[in-house]
PLY file of the C-alpha trace (Angstrom):
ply
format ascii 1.0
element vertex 216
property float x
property float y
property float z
element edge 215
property int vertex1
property int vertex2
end_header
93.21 116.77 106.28
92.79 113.83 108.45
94.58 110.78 109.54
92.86 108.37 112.26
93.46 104.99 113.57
90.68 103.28 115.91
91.15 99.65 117.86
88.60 97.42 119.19
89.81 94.84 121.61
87.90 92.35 123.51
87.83 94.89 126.43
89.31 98.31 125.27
89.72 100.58 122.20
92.30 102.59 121.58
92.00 106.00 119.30
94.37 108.18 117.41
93.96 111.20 115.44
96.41 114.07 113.80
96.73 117.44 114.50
95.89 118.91 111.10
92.21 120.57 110.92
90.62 121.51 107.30
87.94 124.44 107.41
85.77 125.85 104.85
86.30 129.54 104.42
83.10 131.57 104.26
84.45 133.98 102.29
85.39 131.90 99.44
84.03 128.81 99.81
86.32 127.13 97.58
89.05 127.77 99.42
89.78 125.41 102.22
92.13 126.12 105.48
94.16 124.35 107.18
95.30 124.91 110.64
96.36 122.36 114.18
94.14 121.14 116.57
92.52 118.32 118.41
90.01 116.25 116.84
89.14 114.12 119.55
86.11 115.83 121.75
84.54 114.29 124.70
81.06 113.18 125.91
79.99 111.82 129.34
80.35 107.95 128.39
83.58 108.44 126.06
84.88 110.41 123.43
83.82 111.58 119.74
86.30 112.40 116.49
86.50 112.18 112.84
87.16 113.29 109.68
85.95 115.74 107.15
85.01 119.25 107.36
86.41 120.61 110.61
82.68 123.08 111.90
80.70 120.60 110.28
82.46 117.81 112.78
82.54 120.62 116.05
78.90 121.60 115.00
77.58 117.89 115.27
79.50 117.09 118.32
77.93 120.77 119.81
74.16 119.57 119.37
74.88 116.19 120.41
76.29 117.48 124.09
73.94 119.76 124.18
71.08 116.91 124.60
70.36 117.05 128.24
69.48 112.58 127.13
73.03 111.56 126.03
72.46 108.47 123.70
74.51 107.39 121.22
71.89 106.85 118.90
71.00 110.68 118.33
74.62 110.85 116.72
73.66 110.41 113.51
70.68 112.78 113.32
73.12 115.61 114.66
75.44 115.16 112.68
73.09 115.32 109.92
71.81 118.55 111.09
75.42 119.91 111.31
75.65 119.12 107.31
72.71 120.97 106.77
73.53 124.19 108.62
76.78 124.60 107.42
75.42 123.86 103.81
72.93 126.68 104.61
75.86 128.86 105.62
77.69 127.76 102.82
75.41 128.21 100.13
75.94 124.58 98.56
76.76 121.11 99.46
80.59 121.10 99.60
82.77 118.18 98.18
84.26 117.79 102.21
80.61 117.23 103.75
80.67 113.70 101.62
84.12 112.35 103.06
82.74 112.87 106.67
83.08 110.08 108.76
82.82 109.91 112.53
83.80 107.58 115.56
83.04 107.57 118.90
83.09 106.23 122.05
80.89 104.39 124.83
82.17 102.44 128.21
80.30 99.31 128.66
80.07 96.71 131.48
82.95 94.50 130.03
84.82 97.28 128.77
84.51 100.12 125.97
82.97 99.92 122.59
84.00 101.68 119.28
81.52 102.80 117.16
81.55 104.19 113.68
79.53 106.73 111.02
80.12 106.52 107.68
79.94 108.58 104.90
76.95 107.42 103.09
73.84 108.82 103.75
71.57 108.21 105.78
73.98 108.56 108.43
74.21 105.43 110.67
76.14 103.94 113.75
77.52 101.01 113.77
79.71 99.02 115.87
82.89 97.67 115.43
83.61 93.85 116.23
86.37 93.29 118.95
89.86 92.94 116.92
89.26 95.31 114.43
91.72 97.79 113.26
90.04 100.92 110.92
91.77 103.50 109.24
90.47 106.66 107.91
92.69 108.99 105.97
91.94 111.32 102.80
95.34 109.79 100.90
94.18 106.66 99.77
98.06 105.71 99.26
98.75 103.45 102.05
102.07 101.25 100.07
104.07 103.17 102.90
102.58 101.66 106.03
100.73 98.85 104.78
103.26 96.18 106.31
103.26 98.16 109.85
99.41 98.17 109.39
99.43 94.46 108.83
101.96 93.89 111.76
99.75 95.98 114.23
97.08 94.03 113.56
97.84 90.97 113.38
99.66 91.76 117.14
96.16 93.14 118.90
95.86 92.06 122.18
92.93 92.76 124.61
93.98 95.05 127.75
93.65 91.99 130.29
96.41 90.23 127.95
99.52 92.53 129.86
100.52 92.45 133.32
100.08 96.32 133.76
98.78 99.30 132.29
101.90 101.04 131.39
102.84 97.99 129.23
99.67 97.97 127.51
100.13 101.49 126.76
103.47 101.40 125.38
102.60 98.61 123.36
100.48 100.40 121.50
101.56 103.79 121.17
105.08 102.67 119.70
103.38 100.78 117.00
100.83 103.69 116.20
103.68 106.79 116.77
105.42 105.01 114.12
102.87 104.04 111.57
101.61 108.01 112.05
105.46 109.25 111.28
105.78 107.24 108.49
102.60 108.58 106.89
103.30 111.96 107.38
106.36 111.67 104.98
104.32 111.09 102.22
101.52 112.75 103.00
101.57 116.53 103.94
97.84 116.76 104.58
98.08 114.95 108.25
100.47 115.80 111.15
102.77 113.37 112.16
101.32 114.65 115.98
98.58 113.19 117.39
96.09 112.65 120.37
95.64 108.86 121.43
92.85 107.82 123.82
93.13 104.50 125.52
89.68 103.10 127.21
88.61 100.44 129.05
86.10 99.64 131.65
87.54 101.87 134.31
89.16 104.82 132.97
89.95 106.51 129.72
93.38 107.82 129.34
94.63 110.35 126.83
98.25 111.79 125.51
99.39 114.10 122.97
102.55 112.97 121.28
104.75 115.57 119.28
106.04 112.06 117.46
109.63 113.59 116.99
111.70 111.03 118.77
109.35 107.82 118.81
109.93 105.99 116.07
110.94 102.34 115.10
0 1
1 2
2 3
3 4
4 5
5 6
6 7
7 8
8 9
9 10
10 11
11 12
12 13
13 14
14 15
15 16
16 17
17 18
18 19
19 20
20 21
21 22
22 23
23 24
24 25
25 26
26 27
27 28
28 29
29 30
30 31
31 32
32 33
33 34
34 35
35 36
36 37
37 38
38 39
39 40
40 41
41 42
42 43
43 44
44 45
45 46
46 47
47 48
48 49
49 50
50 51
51 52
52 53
53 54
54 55
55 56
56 57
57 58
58 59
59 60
60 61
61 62
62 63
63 64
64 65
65 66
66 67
67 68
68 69
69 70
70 71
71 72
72 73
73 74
74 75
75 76
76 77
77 78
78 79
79 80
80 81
81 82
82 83
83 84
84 85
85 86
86 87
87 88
88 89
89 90
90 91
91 92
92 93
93 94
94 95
95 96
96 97
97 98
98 99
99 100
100 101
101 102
102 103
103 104
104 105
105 106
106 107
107 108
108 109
109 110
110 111
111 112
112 113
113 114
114 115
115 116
116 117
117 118
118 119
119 120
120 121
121 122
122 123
123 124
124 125
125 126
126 127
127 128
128 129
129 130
130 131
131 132
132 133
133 134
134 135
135 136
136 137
137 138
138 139
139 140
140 141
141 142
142 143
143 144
144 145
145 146
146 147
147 148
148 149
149 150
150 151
151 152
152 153
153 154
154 155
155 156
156 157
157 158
158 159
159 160
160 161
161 162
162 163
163 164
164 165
165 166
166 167
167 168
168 169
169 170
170 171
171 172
172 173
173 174
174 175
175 176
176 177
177 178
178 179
179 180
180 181
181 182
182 183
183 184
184 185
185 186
186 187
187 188
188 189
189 190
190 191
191 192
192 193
193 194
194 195
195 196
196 197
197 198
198 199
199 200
200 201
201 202
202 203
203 204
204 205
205 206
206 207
207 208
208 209
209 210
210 211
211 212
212 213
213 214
214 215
């Protein structure tokens, strides 16, 4: 399924997301695949991922960079077009196309901005405020990282806050390898492997960790 964890600081996001992709099967439509890849696509001013149906999430992303007038606002309506094609494919409205949920990615003057779609429709975007920490996973079970959720956040600090780059990094992707590892112990749907994206104002970096040796 799907396991994601996006930051907003004051001047930089940070995004995570497993490994483990779901896909409806044409063939039998109530069967549901699962296989490993990224979730985490790009776009000129950022980067684009979520969870839910795995075409339905590739399809959206797919009409929205194929908009010669990139704007984040024209998310939603592709997305919503990706529902209904694959519905049309499909035959029916699957139960997946409801949990979809998307975030993406902008850089701004100060920084970067996180934005979110959720699952209700109409779709809509929506920003998120700086010092926010969201979670989207399909096992609503979270007894086995809620204190390492609560100790992330409660530790966010904006990019400008370290005295270099690397220590910003490893700041963060200790906290999140771990939280992501203990997850996946409980929860066989997600990978305990992820990609992380780190943005700010002047670059976007990104990593995939195996997460087989960092742990707390």
């Amino acid at each position: 399924m799907s396991f994601i964890i996006a930051i907003q600081l004051k001047d930089s996001l940070i995004l995570a997301a497993d490994h483990q992709k779901t896909t409806l099967d044409l063939a039998d439509p109530q069967s549901v695949q699962q296989s490993h890849a990224s979730k985490i696509h790009s776009w000129e001013q950022g980067l684009i991922s979520g969870v839910g149906e795995a075409l339905m999430l590739t399809g959206a992303v797919g009409l929205f960079n194929a908009n010669p007038q990139k704007d984040l606002s024209a998310l939603p309506s592709c997305l919503t077009l990706s529902r209904q094609l694959r519905v049309q494919a499909l035959g029916f409205e699957h139960a997946q196309f409801n949990l979809t949920r998307l975030f993406c990615t902008q850089y701004t003057p100060t920084g970067a901005q996180l934005y979110q779609i959720d699952a209700a429709l109409p779709y809509r975007l929506s920003p998120l405020k700086p010092d926010t920490l969201s979670v989207f996973i399909f096992e609503p079970n979270l007894d086995h990282i809620a204190q390492a959720l609560q100790q992330l956040q409660a530790g966010l600090r904006a990019f400008s806050s370290f005295s270099s780059q690397q220590d910003w990094v490893q700041y963060y992707l200790r906290a999140i390898a771990n939280i992501f590892y203990l997850q996946h112990q409980h929860d066989s749907s997600m990978s305990q492997s992820f990609d992380i994206v780190f943005q700010n104002a002047d670059q976007c970096l990104s990593a995939y960790i195996e997460n087989s040796s960092i742990q707390k």
